[in-house]
C-alpha positions in Angstrom: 195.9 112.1 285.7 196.5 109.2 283.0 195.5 109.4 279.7 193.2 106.6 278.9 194.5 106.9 274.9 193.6 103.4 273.6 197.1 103.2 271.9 198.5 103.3 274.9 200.4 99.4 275.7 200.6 98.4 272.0 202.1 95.4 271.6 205.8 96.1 270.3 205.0 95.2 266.3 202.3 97.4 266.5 204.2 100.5 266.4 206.2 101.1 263.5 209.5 103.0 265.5 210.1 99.4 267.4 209.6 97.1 265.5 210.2 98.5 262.4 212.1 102.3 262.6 214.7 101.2 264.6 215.7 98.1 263.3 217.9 97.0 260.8 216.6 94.9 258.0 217.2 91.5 259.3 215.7 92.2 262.8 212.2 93.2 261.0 210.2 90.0 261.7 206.3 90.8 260.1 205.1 88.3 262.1 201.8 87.4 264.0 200.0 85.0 265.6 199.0 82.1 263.2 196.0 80.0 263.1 198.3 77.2 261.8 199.6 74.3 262.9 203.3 72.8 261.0 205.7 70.8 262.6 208.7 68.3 261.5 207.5 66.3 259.4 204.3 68.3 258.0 203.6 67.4 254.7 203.8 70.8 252.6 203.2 71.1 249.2 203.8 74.6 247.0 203.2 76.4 244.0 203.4 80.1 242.4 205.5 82.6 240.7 209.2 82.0 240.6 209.7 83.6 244.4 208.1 80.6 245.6 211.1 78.4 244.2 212.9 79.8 246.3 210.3 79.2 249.4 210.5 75.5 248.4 214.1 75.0 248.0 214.6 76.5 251.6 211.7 74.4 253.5 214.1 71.3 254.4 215.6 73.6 256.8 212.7 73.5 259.1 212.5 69.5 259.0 209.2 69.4 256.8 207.9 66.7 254.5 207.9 68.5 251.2 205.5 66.6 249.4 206.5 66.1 245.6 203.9 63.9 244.1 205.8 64.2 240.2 209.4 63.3 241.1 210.3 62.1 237.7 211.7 59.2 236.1 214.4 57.5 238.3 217.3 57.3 235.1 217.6 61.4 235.2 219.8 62.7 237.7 218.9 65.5 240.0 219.9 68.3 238.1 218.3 66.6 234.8 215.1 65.9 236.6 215.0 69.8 237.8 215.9 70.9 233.9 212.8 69.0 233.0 210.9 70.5 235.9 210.3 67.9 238.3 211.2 68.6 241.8 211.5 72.3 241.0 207.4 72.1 242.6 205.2 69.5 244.5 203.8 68.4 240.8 205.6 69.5 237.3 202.7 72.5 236.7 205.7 75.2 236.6 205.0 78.6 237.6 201.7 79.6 238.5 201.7 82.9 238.3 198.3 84.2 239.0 195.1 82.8 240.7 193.2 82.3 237.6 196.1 80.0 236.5 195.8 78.4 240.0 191.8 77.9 240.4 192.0 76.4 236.8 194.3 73.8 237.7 193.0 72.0 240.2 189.2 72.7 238.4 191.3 70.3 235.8 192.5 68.0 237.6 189.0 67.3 238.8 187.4 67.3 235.4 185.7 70.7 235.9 187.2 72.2 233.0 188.5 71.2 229.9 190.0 74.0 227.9 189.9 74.6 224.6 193.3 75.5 223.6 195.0 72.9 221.5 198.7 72.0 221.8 201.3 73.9 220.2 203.6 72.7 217.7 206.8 74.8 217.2 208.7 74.9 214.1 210.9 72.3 214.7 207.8 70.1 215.2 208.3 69.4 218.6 204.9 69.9 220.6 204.3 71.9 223.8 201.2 72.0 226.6 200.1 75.8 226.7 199.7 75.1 230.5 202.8 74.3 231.1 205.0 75.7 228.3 208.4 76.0 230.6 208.5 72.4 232.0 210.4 70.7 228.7 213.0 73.0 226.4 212.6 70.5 224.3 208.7 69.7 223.9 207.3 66.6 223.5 207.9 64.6 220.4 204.1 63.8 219.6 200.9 65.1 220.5 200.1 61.4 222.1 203.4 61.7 224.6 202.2 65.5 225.1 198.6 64.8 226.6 200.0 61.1 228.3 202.3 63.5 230.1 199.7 66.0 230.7 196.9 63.1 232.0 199.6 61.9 234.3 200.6 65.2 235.8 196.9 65.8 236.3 197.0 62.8 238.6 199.9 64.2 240.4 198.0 67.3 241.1 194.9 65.3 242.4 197.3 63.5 244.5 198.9 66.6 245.9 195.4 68.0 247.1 194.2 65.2 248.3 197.7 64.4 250.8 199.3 67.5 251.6 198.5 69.1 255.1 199.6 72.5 254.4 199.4 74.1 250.6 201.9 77.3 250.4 201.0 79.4 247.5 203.3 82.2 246.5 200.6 85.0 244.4 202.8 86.6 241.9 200.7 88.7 239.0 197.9 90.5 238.1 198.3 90.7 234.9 197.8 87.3 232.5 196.9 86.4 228.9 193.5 84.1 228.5 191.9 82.6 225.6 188.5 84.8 224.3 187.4 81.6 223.5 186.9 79.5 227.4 188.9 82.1 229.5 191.7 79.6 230.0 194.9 81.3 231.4 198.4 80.7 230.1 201.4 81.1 232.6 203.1 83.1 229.6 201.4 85.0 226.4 201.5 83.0 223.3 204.5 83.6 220.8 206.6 85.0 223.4 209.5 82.4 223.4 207.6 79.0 224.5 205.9 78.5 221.7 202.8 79.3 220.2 201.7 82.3 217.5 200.1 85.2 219.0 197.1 86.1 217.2 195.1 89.3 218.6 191.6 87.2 217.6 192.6 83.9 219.9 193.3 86.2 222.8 193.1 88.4 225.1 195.4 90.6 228.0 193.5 91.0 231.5 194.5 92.8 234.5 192.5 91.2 237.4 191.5 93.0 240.2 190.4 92.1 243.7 187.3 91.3 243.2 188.9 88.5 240.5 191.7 87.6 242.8 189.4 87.1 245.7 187.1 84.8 243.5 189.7 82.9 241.9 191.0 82.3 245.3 187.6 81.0 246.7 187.4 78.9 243.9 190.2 76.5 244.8 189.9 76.8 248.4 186.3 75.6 248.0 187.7 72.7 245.4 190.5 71.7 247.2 188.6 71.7 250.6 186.0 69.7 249.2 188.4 67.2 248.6 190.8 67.3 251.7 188.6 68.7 254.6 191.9 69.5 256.5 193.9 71.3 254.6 195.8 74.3 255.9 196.8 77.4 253.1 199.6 79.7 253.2 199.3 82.8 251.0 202.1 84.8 250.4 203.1 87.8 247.7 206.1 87.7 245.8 208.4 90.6 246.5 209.6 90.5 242.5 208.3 93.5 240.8 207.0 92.9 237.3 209.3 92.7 234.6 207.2 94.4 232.0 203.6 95.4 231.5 200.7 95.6 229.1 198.7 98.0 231.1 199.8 101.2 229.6 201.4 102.2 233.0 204.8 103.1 234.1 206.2 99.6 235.5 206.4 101.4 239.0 202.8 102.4 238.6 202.1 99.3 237.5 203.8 96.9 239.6 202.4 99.0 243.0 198.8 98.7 241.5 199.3 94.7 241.1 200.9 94.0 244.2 198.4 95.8 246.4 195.5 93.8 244.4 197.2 90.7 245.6 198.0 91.7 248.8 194.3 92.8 249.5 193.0 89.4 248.3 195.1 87.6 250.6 193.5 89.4 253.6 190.0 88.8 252.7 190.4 85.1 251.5 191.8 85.2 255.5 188.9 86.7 256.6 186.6 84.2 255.0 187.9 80.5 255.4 189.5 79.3 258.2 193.0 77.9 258.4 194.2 80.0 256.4 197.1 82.4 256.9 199.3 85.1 255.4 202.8 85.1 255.1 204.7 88.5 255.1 207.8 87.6 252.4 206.8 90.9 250.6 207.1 93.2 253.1 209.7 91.4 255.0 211.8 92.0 251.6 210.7 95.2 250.8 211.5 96.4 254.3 215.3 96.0 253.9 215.5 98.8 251.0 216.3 98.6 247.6 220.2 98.1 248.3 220.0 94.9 250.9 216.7 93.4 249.1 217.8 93.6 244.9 220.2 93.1 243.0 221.2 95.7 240.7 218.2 95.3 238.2 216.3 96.3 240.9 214.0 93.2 240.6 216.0 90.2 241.6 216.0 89.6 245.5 219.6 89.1 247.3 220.2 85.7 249.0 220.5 88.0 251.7 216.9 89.1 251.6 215.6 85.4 250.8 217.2 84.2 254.2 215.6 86.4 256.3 212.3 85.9 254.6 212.6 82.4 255.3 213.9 83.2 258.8 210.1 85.1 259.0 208.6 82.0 258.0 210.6 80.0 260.8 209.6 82.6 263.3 205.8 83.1 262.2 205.3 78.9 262.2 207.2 78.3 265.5 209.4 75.7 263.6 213.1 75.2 264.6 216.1 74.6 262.2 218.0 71.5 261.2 221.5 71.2 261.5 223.2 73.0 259.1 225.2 70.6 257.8 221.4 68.5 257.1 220.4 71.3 254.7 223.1 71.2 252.1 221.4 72.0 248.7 220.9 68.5 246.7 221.8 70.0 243.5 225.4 70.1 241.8 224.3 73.4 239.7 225.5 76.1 242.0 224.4 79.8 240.7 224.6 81.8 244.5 225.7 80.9 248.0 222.7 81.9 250.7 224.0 83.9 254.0 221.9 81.4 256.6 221.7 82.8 260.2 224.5 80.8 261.1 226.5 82.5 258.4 226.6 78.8 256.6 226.8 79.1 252.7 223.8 77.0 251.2 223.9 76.6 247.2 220.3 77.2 245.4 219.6 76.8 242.0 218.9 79.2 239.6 214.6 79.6 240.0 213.0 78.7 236.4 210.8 81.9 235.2 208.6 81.8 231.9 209.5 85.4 232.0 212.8 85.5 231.2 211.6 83.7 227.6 210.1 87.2 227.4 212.9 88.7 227.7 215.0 86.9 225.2 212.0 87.9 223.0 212.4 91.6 223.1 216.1 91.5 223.0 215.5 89.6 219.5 212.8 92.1 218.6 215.7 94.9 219.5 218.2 93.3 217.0 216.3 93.5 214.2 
């Protein structure tokens, strides 16, 4: 007599021996049905941590309008205009790094919130926007040029909403430094490396949690639906583990803690809005192993492993890829060659991370 065992006629990716156990890392596709529709010529826009670079620079593959509504001025080169930020996302915000950052953004843009925060001026007397410390090595010469910019990125961002059809956003940390005095969050904590002095009275370290993530989340859904009815969301996790952190934790600890509060978020923003999907580049990555996803810091993911996740994201969309001789990089600043399925070396630049300002400020603290 059969048994009538309800596991019995799982679906292949349901069981972790198929289609996961036996398979080596580039045959593990973490893929399901999606309530999403892209096709060639979908206008995506993007934003998030510096993984999501990397999502970006691959997406002409797949024959998709990537919608840049801050393309900068037409005298700078490509490489110059990426230096300066512009390109390197749909609008010249940098990274986003966590979904306070990203709810508080677009509550801007719309004239929700205003923060209180005023610009910082760094010794050379250059001026920088807290919000967006990383876009300009070299500041702004005036506070006037500083806010003009900042007014007309704004725009950008409004247009962005309002004319993408799908939004990809690439949820990177938990962990952030706000003001005490409005809650505004900064991509990177004052004083360490893009300017501003860190003063223990002005602010604040938070470690959100899922409840926060989830709220922040709803936040701009709600905003951004409000203002284009139609538009389609991608979540995804960065597989990048946390460079450092303020939570009195070992990193490991740590970086497990945050990237299950993300993760968790994702699923229940899912649950509650409609077209809206999850996109598996963390576990894609982290299902390869240590040795085929990082480098050797253990932190920086292999061309190898950023391939495959984009592979996932080919699979997961139903999207086919361009010719391979269409999807050259545009960008004379070669740092790595990318293994693409077709074994056809693709040049990326290197991503722009507020983090590594970070590090250049503890090495400094080490040599004193």
């Amino acid at each position: 007599m059969e048994s009538n065992c309800p596991y019995r006629g799982l679906p292949e990716y349901a069981v972790w021996r198929q289609s996961v156990g036996s398979r080596n890392a580039t045959a593990v596709f973490p893929i399901e049905p999606s309530p999403l529709t892209l096709a060639p010529g979908t206008r995506v826009a993007s934003a998030g941590s510096c993984f999501a670079q990397r999502i970006a620079d691959h997406l002409p593959e797949f024959d998709l309008d990537y919608l840049v509504t801050e393309p900068g001025p037409s005298f700078l080169d490509e490489l110059d205009r990426r230096r300066f930020g512009y390109g390197v996302y749909s609008a010249r915000y940098g990274n986003v790094y966590t979904t306070l950052q990203l709810a508080q953004l677009v509550e801007r843009a719309y004239g929700h919130f205003d923060p209180q925060e005023p610009l910082w001026t760094r010794p050379d007397g250059r001026v920088v926007d807290p919000f967006r410390p990383g876009i300009n090595a070299h500041g702004f010469r005036s506070a006037t040029e500083c806010l003009a910019d900042r007014d007309q990125h704004l725009t950008a961002v409004r247009q962005l909403i309002e004319t993408a059809e799908v939004f990809v956003f690439t949820l990177g940390l938990t962990e952030a430094w706000v003001s005490r005095a409005d809650g505004s969050a900064f991509p990177v904590c004052p004083g360490c490396g893009h300017g501003g002095t860190f003063d223990a009275d002005r602010y604040r370290f938070v470690n959100f949690g899922v409840t926060e993530v989830v709220e922040h989340l709803d936040r701009f859904v709600r905003l951004a639906r409000h203002h284009n009815p139609e538009l389609q969301i991608v979540l995804t996790v960065s597989p990048v583990p946390l460079l450092a952190t303020f939570s009195e934790r070992h990193v490991l600890n740590a970086n497990t803690w945050s990237k299950s509060v993300l993760r968790v978020a994702c699923d229940e923003i899912r649950r509650r809005h409609d077209r809206v999907d999850y996109f598996a580049a963390y576990e894609a990555v982290l299902a390869g192993g240590p040795e085929w996803a990082f480098e050797s810091d253990r932190r920086s993911v292999t061309p190898e492993a950023v391939a495959h996740v984009m592979e996932c994201f080919r699979r997961q969309f139903g999207l086919a890829r361009r010719d391979s001789e269409a999807v050259q990089a545009t960008t004379s600043e070669p740092v790595h060659v990318v293994a693409m399925p077709d074994s056809t070396p693709r040049r990326l630049p290197t991503p722009m991370c507020d983090e590594d300002q970070i590090l250049a400020a503890m090495a400094r603290e080490r040599t004193r």
